[in-house]
Biotite code that builds the C-alpha atoms (Angstrom):
import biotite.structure as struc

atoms = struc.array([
    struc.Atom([0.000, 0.000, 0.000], chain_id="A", res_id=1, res_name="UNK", atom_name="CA", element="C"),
    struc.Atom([0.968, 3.534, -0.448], chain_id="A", res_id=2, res_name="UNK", atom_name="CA", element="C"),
    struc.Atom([0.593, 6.566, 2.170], chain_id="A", res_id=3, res_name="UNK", atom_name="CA", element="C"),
    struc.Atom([0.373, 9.882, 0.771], chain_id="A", res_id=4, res_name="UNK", atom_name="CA", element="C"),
    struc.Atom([0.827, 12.037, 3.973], chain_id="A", res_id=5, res_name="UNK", atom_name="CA", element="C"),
    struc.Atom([0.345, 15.203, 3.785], chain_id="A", res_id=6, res_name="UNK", atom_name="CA", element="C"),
    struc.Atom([0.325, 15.388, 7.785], chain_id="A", res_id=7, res_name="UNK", atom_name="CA", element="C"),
    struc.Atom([3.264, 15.027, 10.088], chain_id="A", res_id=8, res_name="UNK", atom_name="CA", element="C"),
    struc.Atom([5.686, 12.276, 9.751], chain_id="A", res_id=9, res_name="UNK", atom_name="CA", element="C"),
    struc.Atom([4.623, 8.973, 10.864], chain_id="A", res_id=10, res_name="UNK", atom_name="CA", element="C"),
    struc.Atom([6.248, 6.890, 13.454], chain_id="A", res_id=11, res_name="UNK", atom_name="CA", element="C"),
    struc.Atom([7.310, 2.901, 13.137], chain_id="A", res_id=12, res_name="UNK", atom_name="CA", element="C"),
    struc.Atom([4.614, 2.453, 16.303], chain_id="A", res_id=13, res_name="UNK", atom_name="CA", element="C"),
    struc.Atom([2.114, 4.074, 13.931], chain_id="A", res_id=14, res_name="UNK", atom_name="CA", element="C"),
    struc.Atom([3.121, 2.769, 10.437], chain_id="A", res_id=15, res_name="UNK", atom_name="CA", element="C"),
    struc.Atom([2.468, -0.809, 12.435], chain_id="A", res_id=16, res_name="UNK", atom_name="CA", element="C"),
    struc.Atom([-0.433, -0.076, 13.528], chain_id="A", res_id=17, res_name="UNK", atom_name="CA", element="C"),
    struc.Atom([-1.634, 0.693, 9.637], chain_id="A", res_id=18, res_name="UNK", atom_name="CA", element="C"),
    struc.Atom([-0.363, -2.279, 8.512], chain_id="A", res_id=19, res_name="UNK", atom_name="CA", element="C"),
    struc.Atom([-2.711, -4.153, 11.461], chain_id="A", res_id=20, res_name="UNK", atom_name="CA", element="C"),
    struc.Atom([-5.648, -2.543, 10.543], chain_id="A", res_id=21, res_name="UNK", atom_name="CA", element="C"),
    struc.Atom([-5.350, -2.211, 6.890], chain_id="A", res_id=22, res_name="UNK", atom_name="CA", element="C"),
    struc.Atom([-3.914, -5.715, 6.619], chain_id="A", res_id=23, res_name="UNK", atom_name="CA", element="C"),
    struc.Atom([-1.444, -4.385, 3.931], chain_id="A", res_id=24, res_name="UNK", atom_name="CA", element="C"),
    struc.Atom([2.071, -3.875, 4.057], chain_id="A", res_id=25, res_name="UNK", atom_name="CA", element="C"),
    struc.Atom([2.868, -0.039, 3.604], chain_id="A", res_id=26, res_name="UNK", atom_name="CA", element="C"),
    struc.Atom([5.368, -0.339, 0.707], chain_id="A", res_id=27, res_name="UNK", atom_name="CA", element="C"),
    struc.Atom([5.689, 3.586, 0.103], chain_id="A", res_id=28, res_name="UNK", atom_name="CA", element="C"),
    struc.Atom([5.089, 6.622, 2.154], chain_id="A", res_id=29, res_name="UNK", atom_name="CA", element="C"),
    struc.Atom([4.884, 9.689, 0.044], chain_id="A", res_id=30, res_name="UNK", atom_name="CA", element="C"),
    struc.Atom([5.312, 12.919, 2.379], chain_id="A", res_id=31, res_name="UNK", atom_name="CA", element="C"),
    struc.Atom([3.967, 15.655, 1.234], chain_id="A", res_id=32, res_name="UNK", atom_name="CA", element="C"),
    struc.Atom([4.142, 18.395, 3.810], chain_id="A", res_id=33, res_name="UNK", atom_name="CA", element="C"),
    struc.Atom([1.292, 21.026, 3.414], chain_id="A", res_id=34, res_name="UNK", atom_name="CA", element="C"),
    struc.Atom([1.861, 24.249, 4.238], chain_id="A", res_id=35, res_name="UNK", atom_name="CA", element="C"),
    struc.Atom([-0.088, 26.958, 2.443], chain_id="A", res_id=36, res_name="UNK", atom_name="CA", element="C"),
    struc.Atom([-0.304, 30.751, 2.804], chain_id="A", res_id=37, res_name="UNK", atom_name="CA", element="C"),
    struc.Atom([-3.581, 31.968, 4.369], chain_id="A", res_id=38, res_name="UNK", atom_name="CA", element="C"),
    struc.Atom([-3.564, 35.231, 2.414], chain_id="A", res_id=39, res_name="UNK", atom_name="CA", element="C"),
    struc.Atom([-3.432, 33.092, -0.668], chain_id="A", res_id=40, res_name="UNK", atom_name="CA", element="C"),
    struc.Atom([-5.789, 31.365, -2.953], chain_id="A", res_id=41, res_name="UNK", atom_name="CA", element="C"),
    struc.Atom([-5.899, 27.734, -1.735], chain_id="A", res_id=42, res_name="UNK", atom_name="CA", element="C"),
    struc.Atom([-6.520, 26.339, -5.155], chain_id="A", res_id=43, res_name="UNK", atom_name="CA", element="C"),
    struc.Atom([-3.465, 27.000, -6.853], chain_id="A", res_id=44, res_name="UNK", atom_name="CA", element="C"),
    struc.Atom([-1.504, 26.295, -4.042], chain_id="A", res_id=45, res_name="UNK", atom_name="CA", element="C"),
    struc.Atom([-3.071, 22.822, -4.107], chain_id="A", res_id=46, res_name="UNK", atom_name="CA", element="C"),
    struc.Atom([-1.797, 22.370, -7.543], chain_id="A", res_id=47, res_name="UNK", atom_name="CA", element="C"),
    struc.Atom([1.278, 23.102, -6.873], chain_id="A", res_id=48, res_name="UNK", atom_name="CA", element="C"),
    struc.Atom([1.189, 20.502, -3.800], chain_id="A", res_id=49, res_name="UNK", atom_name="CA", element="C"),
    struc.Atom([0.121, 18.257, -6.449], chain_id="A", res_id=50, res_name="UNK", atom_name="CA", element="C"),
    struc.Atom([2.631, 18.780, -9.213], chain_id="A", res_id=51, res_name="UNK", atom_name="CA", element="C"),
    struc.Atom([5.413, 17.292, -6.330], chain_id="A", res_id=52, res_name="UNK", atom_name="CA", element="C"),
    struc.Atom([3.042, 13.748, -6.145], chain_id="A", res_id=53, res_name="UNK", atom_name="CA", element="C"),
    struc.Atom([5.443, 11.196, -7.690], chain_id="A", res_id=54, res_name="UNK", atom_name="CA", element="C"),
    struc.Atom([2.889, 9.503, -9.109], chain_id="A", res_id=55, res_name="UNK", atom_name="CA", element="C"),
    struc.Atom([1.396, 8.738, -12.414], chain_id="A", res_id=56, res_name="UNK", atom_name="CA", element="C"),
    struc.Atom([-2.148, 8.584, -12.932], chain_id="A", res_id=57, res_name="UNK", atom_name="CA", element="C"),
    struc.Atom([-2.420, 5.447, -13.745], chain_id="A", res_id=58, res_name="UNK", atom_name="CA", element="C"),
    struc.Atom([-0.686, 4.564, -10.246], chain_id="A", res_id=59, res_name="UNK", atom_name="CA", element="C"),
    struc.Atom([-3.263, 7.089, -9.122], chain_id="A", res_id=60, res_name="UNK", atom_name="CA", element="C"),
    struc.Atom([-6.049, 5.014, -10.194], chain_id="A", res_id=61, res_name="UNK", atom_name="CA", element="C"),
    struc.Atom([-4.545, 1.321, -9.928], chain_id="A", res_id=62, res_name="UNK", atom_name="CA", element="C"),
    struc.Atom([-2.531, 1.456, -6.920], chain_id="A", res_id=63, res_name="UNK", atom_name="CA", element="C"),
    struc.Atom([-3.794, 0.474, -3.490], chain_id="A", res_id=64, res_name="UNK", atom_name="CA", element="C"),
    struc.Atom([-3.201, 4.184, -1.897], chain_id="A", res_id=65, res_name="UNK", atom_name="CA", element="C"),
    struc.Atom([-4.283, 5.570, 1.682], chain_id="A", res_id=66, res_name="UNK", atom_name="CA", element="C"),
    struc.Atom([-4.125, 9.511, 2.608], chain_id="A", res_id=67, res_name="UNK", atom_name="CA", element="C"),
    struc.Atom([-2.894, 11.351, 5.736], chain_id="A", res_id=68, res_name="UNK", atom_name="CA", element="C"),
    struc.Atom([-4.885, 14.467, 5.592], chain_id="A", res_id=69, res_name="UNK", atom_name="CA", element="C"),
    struc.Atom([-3.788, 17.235, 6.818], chain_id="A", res_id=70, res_name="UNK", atom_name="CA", element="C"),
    struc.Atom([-5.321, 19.170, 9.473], chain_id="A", res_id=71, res_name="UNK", atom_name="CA", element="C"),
    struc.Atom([-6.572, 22.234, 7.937], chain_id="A", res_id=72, res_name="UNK", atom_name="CA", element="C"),
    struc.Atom([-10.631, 21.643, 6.655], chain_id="A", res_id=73, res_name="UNK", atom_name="CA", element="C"),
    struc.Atom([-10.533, 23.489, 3.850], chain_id="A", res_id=74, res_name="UNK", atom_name="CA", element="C"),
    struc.Atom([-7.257, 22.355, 2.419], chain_id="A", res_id=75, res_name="UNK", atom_name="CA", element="C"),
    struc.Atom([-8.548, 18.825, 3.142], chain_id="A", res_id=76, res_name="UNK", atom_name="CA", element="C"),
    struc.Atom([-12.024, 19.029, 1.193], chain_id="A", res_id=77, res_name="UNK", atom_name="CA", element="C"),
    struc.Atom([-9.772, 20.532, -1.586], chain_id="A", res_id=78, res_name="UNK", atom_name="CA", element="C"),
    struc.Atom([-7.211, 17.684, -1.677], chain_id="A", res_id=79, res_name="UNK", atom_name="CA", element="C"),
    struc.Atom([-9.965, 15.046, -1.261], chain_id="A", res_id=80, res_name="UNK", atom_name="CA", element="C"),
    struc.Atom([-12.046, 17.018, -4.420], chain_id="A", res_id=81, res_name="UNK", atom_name="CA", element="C"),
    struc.Atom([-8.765, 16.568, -6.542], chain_id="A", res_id=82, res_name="UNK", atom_name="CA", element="C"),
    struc.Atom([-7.579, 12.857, -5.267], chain_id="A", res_id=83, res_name="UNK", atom_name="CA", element="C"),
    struc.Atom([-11.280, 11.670, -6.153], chain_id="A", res_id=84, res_name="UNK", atom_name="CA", element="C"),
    struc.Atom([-11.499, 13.079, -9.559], chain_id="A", res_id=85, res_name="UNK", atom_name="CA", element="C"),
    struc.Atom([-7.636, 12.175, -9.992], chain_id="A", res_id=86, res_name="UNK", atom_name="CA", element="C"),
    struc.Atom([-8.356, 8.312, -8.769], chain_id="A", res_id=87, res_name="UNK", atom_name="CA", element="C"),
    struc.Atom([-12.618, 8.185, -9.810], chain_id="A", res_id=88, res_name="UNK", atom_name="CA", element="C"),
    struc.Atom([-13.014, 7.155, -6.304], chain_id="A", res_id=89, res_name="UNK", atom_name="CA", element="C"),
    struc.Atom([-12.612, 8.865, -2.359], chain_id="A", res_id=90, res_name="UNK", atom_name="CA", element="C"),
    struc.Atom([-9.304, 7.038, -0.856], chain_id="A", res_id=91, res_name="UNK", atom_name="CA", element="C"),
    struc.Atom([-9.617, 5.749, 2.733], chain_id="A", res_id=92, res_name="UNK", atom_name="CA", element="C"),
    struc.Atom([-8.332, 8.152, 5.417], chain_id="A", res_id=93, res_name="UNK", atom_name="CA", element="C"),
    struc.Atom([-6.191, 7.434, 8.689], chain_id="A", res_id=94, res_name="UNK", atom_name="CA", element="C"),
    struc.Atom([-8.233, 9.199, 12.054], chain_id="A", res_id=95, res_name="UNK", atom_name="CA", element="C"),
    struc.Atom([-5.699, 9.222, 14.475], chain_id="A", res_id=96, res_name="UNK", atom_name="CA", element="C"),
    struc.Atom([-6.311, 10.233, 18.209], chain_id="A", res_id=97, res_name="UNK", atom_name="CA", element="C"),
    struc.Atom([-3.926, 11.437, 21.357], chain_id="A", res_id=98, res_name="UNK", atom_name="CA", element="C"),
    struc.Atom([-2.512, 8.477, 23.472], chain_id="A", res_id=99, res_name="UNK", atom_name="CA", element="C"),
    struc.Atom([-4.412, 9.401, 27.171], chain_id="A", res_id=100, res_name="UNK", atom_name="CA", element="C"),
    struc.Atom([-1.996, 10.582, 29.474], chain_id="A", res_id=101, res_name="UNK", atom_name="CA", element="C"),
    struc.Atom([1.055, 10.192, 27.368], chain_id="A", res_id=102, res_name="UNK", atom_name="CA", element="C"),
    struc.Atom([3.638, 12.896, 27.744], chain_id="A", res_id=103, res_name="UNK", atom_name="CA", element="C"),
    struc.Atom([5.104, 14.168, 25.572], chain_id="A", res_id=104, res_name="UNK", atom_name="CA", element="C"),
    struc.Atom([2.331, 14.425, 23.364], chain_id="A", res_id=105, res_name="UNK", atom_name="CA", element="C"),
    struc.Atom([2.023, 11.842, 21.114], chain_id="A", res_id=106, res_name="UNK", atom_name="CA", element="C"),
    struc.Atom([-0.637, 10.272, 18.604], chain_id="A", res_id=107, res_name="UNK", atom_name="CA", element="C"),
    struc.Atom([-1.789, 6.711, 17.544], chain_id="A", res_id=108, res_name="UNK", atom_name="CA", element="C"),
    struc.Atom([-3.937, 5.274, 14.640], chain_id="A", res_id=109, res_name="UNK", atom_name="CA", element="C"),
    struc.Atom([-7.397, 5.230, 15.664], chain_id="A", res_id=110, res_name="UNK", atom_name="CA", element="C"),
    struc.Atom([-9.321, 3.598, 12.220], chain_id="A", res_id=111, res_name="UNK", atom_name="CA", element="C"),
    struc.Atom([-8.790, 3.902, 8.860], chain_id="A", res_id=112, res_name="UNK", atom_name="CA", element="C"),
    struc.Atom([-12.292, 5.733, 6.937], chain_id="A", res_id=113, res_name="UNK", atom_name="CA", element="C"),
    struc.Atom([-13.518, 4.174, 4.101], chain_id="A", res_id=114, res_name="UNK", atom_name="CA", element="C"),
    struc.Atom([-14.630, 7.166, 2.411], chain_id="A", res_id=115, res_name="UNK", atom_name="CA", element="C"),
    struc.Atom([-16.223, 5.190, -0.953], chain_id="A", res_id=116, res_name="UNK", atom_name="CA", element="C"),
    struc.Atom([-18.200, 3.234, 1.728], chain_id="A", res_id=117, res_name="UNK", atom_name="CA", element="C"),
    struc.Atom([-19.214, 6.055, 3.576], chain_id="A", res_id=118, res_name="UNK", atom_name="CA", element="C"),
    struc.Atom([-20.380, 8.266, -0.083], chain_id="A", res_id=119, res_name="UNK", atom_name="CA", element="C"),
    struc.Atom([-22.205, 4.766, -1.629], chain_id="A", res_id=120, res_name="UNK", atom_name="CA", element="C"),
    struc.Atom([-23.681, 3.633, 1.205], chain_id="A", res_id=121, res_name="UNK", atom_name="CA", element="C"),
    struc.Atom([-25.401, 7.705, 1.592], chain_id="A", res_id=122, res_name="UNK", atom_name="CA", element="C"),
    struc.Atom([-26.052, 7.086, -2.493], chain_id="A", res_id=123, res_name="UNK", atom_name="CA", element="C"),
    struc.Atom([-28.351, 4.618, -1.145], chain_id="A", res_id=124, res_name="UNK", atom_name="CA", element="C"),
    struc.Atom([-30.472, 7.108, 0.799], chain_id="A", res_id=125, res_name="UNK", atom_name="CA", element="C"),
    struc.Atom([-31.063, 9.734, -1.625], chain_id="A", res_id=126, res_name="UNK", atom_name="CA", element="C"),
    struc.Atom([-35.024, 10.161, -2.323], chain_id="A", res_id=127, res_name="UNK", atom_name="CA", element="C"),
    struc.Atom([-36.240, 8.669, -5.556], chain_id="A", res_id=128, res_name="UNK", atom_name="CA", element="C"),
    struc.Atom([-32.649, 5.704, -5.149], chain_id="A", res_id=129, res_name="UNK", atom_name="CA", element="C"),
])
């Protein structure tokens, strides 16, 4: 599996626990640290995130891929707007969550969201489906 992170750098503890849940080996991580200006369109800035993605789109759309979104909303429902019409479907997301009590600070992989599940299963409720 590939990661495309575009969140902070993942740790072996948490690269092991994707592998557990996702029953996949992660062959690649792609970091792709976001960092956009605020007094800038977000769009283009996106594009140029994009244009550093070392894949091609056939990888894009063949490839067993997973995302680490990053933290920003808006830049999120951007990237996951451009990865769905780049792939033709939503990739599944990591959720991670702080470790209780841990100090320093630290994070762990809470589920990985199925996105296309999540969109075709609310297909199914539309009115008139």
């Amino acid at each position: 599996m590939i990661l495309l992170n575009f969140s902070h750098p993942l740790t072996p503890a948490q690269a092991a626990q994707i592998e557990t849940l996702s029953g996949q080996a992660l062959q690649q991580v792609i970091a792709l640290p976001v960092q956009f200006e605020p007094d800038q369109p977000f769009e283009p800035q996106l594009q140029a995130l994009l244009a550093r993605l070392p894949l091609s789109p056939a990888e894009l759309q063949t490839q067993p891929i997973l995302v680490s979104l990053p933290s920003l909303n808006f830049i999120s429902a951007l990237l996951l707007a451009e990865l769905h019409g780049r792939m033709g479907y939503f990739p599944p997301v990591l959720r991670l969550r702080p470790v209780a009590n841990a100090l320093p600070p630290r994070f762990e992989v809470a589920e990985i969201l199925n996105l296309q599940a999540v969109r075709d299963a609310a297909r199914r409720t539309r009115a008139g489906a």
